[in-house]
C-alpha positions as CSV (number, residue, x, y, z in Angstrom):
1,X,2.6,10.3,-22.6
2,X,-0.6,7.9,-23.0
3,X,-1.8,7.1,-19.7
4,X,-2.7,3.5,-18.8
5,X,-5.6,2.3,-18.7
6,X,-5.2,-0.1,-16.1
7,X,-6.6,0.3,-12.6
8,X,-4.1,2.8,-11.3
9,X,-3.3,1.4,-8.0
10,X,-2.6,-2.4,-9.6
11,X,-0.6,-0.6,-11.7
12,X,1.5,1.4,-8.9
13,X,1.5,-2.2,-7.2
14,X,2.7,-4.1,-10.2
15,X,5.6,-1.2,-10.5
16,X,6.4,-1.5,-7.2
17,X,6.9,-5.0,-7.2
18,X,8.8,-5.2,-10.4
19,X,11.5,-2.5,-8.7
20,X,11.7,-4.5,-5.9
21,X,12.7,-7.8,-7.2
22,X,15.2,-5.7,-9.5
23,X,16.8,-4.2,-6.9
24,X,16.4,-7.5,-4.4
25,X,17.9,-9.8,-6.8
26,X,20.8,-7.0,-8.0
27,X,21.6,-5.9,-4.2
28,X,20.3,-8.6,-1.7
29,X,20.7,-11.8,-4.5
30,X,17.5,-13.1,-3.5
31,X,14.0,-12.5,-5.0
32,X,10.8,-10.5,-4.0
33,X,9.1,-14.0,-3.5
34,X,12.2,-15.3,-1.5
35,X,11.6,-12.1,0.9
36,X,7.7,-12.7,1.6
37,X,8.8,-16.2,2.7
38,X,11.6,-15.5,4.7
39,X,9.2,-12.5,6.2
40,X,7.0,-15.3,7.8
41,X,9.6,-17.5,9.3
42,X,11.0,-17.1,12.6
43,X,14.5,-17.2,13.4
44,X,14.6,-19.8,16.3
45,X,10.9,-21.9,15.5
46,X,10.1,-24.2,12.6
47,X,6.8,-22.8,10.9
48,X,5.0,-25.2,8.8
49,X,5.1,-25.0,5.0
50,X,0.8,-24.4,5.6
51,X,1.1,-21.7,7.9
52,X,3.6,-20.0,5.6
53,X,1.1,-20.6,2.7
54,X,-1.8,-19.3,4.7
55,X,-0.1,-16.5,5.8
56,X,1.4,-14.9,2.6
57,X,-2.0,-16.0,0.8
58,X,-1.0,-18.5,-1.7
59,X,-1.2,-21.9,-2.3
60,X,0.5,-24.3,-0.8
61,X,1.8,-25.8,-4.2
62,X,3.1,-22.7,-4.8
63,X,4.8,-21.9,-1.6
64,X,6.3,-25.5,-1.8
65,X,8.1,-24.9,-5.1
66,X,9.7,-21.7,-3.7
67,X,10.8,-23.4,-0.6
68,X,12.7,-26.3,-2.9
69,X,14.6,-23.2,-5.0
70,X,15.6,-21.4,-1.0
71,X,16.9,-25.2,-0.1
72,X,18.9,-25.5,-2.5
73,X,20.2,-21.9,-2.1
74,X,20.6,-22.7,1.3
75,X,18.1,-20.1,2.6
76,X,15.7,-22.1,4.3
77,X,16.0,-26.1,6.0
78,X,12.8,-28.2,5.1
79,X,11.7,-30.9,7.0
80,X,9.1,-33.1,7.6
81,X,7.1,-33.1,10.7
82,X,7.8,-35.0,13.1
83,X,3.4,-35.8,14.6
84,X,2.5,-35.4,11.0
85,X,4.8,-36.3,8.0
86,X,2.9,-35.1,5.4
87,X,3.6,-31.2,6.5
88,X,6.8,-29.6,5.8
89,X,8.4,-27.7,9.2
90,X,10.7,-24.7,7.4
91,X,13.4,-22.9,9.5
92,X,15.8,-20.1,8.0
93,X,19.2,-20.7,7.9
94,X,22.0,-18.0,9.4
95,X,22.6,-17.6,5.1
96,X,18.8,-17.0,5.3
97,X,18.4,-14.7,7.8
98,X,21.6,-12.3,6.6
99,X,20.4,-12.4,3.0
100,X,16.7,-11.2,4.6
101,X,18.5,-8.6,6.5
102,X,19.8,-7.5,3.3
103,X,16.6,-7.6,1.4
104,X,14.7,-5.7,4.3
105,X,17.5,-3.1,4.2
106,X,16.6,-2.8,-0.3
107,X,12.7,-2.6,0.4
108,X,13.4,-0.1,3.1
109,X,15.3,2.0,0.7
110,X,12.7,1.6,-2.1
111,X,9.8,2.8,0.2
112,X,11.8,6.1,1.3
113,X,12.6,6.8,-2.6
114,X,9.0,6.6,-3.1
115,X,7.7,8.2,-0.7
116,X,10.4,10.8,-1.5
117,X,8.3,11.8,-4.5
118,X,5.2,12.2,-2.5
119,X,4.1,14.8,-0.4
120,X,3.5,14.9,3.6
121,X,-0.2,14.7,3.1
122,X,0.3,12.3,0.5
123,X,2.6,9.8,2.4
124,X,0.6,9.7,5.5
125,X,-2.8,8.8,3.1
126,X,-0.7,5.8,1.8
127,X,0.6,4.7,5.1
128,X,-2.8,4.8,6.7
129,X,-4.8,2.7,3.3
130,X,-1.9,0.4,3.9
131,X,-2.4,-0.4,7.2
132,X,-6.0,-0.6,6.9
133,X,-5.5,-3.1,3.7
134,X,-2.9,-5.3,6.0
């Protein structure tokens, strides 16, 4: 087999993301983007469509646009703020919050198959560079 000659820990990244939004959208019927937002809302507070953007590291155009598609799935409730109407305030619906429930359960089972592969020594490495990188 020819290896790749792509950085090899982009490339372990890019895998791993492309399983996960296979198995999200096949298990959970909600996307790998979907997740990250859901990830930085809270169940009882409206967060504001910046803080989200900020937090995830992407634009705000970007997060915006994602935030239309969970609407209309009726993931997410958008609104606009009431001391400043040009932000967006974002809560998760109860649809919202089972369907992240569902996708934290498929990213929890895709990390313990992979780390299945790995060794003791090898898990704890990629733990540890994870949580310095967070």
């Amino acid at each position: 087999m020819a290896k790749n000659k792509f950085p090899p820990l982009l490339h372990l990244s890019y895998i791993l993301q492309q399983s996960a939004e296979e198995m999200l959208e096949a298990q959970a019927g909600v996307g790998l983007s979907a997740t990250r937002i859901m990830s930085a809302l809270d169940k009882s507070t409206a967060v504001s469509q910046r803080v989200i953007a900020m937090e995830l590291r992407q634009t705000e155009a970007n997060v915006s646009r994602q935030l239309h598609n969970m609407k209309k799935q009726g993931l997410v409730g958008v609104s606009r703020n009431r001391k400043d109407s040009r932000q967006r305030d974002v809560v998760l619906t109860a649809k919202g919050a089972k369907k992240y429930q569902d996708a934290q359960k498929v990213l929890k089972k895709q990390q313990r198959q992979f780390l299945k592969i790995l060794t003791a020594g090898e898990t704890s490495a990629i733990e540890l560079a994870a949580q310095k990188l967070a």
